[in-house]
C-alpha positions as CSV (number, residue, x, y, z in Angstrom):
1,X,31.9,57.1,127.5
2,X,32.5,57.2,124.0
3,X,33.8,54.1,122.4
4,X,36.1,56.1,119.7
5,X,36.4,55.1,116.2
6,X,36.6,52.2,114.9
7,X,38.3,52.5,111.4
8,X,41.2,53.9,114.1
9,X,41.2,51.1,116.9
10,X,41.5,48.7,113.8
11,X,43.9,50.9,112.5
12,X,46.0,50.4,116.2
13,X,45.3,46.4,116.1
14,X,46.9,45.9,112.7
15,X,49.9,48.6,113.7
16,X,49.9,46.3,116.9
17,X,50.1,43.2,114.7
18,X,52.7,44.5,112.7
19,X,54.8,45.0,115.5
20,X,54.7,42.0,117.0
21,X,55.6,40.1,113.6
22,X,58.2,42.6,113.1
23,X,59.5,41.6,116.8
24,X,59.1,38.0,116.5
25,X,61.4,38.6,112.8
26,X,64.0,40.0,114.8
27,X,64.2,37.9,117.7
28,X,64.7,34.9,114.7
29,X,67.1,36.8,113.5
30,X,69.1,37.3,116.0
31,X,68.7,33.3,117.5
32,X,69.6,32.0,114.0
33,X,73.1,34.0,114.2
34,X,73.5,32.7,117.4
35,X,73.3,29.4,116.4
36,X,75.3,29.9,113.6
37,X,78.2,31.5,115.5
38,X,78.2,28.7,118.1
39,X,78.5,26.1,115.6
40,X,81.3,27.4,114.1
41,X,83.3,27.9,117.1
42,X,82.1,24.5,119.0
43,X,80.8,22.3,116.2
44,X,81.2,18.8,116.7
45,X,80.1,17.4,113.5
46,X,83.6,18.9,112.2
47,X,85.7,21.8,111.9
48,X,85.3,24.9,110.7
49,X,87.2,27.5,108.2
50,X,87.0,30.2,111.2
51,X,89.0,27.9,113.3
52,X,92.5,28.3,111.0
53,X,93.8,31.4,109.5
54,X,92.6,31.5,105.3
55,X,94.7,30.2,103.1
56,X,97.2,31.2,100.0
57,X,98.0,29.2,96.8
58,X,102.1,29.1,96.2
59,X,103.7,27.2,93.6
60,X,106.7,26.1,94.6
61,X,110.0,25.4,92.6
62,X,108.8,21.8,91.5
63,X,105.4,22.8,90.3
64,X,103.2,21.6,93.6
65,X,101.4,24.4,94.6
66,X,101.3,24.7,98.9
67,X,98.4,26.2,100.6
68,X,100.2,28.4,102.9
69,X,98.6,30.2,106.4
70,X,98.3,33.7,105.4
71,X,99.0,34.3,108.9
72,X,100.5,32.2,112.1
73,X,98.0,30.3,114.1
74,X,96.4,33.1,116.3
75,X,95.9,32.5,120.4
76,X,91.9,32.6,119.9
77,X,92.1,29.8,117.0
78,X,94.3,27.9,119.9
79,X,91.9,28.4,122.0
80,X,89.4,26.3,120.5
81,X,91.4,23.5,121.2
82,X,92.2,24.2,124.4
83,X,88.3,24.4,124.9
84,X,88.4,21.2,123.4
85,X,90.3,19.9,126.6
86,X,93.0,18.4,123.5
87,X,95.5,20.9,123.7
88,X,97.6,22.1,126.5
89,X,96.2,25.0,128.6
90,X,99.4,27.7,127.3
91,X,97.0,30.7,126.3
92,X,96.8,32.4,129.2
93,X,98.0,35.9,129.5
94,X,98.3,36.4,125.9
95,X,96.2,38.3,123.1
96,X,93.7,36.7,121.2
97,X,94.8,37.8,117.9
98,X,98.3,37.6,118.4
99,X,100.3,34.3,116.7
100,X,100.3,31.8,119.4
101,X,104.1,31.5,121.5
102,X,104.9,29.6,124.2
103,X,104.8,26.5,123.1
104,X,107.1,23.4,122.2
105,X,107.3,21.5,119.0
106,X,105.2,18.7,121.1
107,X,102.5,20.9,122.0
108,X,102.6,22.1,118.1
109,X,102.2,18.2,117.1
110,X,99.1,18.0,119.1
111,X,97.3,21.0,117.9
112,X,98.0,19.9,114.0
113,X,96.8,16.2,114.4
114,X,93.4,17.5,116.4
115,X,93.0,20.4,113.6
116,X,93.6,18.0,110.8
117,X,91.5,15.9,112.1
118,X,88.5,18.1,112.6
119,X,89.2,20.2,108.9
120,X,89.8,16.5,107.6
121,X,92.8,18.5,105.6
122,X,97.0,17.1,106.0
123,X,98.0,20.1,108.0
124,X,101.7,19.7,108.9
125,X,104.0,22.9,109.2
126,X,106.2,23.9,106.3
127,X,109.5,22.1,105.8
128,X,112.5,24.5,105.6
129,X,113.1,24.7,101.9
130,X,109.2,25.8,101.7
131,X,109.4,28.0,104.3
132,X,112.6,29.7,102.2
133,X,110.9,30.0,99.3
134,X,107.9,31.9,101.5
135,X,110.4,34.0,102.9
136,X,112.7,34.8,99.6
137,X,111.6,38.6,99.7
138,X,113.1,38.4,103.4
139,X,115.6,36.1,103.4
140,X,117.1,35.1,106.6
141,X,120.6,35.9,107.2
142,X,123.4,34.3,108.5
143,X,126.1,35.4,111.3
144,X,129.4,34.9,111.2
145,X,130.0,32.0,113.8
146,X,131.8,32.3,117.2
147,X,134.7,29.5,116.4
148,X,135.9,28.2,113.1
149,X,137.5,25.1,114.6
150,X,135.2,21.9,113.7
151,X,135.4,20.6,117.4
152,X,133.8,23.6,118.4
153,X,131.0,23.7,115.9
154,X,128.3,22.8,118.5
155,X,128.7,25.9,120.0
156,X,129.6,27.7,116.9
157,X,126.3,30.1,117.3
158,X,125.7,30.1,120.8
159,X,124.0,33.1,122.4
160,X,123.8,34.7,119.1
161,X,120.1,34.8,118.8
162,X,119.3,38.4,120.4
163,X,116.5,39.2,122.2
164,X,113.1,40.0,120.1
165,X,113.0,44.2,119.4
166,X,109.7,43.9,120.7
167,X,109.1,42.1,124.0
168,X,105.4,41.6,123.8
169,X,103.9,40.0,120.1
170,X,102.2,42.1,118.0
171,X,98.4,41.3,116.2
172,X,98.8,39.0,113.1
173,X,99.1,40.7,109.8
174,X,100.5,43.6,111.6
175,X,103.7,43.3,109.5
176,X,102.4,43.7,106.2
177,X,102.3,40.8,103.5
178,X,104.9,39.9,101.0
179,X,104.1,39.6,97.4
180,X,102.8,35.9,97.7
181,X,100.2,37.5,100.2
182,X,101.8,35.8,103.1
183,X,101.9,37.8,106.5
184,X,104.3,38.5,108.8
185,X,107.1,36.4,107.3
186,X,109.7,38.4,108.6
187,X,107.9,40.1,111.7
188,X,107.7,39.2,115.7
189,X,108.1,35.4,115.8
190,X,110.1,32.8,114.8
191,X,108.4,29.9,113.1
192,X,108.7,26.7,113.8
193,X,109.7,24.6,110.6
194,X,109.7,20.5,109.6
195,X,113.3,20.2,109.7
196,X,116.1,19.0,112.5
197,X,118.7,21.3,113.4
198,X,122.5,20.3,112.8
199,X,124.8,22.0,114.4
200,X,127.8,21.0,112.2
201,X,127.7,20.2,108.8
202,X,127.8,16.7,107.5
203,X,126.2,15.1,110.5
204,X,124.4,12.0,109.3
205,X,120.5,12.4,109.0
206,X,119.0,11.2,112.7
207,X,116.5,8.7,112.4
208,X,115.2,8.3,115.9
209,X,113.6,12.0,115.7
210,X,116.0,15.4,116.6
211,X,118.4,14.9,118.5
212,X,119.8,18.1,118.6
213,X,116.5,20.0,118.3
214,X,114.0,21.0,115.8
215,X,114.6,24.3,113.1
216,X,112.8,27.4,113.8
217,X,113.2,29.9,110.7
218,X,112.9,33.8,111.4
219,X,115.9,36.1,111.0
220,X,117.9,33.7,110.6
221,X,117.7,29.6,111.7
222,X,117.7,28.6,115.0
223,X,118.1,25.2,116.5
224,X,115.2,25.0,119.6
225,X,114.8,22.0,121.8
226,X,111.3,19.4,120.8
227,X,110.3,19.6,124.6
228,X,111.2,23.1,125.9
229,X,108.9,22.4,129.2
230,X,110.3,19.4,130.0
231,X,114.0,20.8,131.4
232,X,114.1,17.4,133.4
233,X,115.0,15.6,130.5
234,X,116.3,18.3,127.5
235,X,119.1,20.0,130.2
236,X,120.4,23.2,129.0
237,X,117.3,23.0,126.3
238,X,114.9,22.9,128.7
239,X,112.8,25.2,130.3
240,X,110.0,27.5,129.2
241,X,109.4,27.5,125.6
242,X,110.6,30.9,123.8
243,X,107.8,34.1,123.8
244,X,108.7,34.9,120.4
245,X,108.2,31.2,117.9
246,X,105.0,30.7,117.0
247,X,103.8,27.9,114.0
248,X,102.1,28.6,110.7
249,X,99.8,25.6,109.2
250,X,100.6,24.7,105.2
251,X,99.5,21.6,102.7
252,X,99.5,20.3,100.0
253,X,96.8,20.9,97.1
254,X,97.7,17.4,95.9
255,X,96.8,15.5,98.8
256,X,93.7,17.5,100.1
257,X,90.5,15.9,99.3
């Protein structure tokens, strides 16, 4: 039998070297991406930017400039916390890149202190003079109230706040961005906001935390119960938190690191 060539079975054994390395590249590759992408979606040693929608510079009327969320905080970027076993298991059902609903003002708290924590950045949501100044291109507007007399003011704007156009949320950025580069200020959610509601002017500032609810700015301001899951103890505000208020992260430049 003949035993070929052997300029060509070299030839084969180098091609067959090649490949091999070639394989043994790839396979690297592909387990350093790996690696890569579960550390930024489970790292322990700290957060990570994937984790929070990216941020926008705005100066605001005194000078400070507020990094704003170009977007709400999305279902998947709640997700990681509910992975975490920190925040409350609320995700269910919805789309990943839709702004996270369905949840109180307590449940909000407890995703802020766990992603502050982990960006090692003071998160907080914006008060409601920031979020105005966001939302000056769109600004909310104001309906005329059901009764005039001051007795009645606490009902003043009841069951004025109509149903959402759209039942089901839409993906984030899906409105468009203003001219700050902020998205979705005026699009399917309300936004929860740092502010208490008061339902008739001149009420004294509360102390002891809301007691007539926290601010959500959209439309138009809306006063929303802080535990909307707890109807046991909120009443009338109780029950299931709204489908159509999400949250949107903001800071201050100043006090970052």
């Amino acid at each position: 039998m003949s035993k070929g060539n052997p300029d060509s079975l070299r030839r084969l054994l180098d091609d067959q070297k090649l490949a091999l390395v070639i394989c043994w590249g790839l396979m690297l590759v592909l387990a350093l991406l790996l690696a890569g992408n579960l550390y930024m979606s489970k790292g322990e040693e700290g957060g990570s930017v994937g984790e929070l929608p990216p941020f926008i510079a705005v100066q605001q009327p005194s000078g400070e400039t507020l990094m704003v969320g170009a977007t709400e905080v999305t279902v998947d970027q709640w997700r990681i916390c509910e992975q975490a076993q920190v925040c409350p298991l609320l995700s269910e059902g919805q789309r990943g890149s839709s702004p996270m609903v369905n949840m109180s003002w307590a449940d909000v708290r407890v995703f802020i202190r766990w992603s502050a924590a982990r960006q090692g950045l003071p998160l907080r949501v914006p008060t409601k003079e920031e979020w105005l100044v966001l939302a000056a291109e769109q600004a909310a507007t104001k309906r005329k109230p059901l009764f005039t007399d001051p007795r009645m003011a606490w009902a003043a704007d009841y069951d004025l706040t109509a149903l959402p156009v759209e039942r089901k949320t839409r993906a984030v950025t899906a409105f468009g961005a203003n001219s700050l580069g902020i998205y979705d200020i005026k699009g399917n959610v309300w936004e929860w906001v740092a502010a208490c509601y008061y339902p008739q002017p001149g009420l004294p500032m509360e102390v002891f935390g809301c007691m007539n609810g926290r601010v959500a700015m959209g439309e138009r301001e809306v006063g929303l119960s802080e535990q909307l899951r707890s109807p046991g103890n909120t009443g009338c505000g109780g029950g299931q938190p709204p489908a159509n208020v999400g949250f949107r992260l903001v800071y201050s430049a100043l006090e970052a690191p």
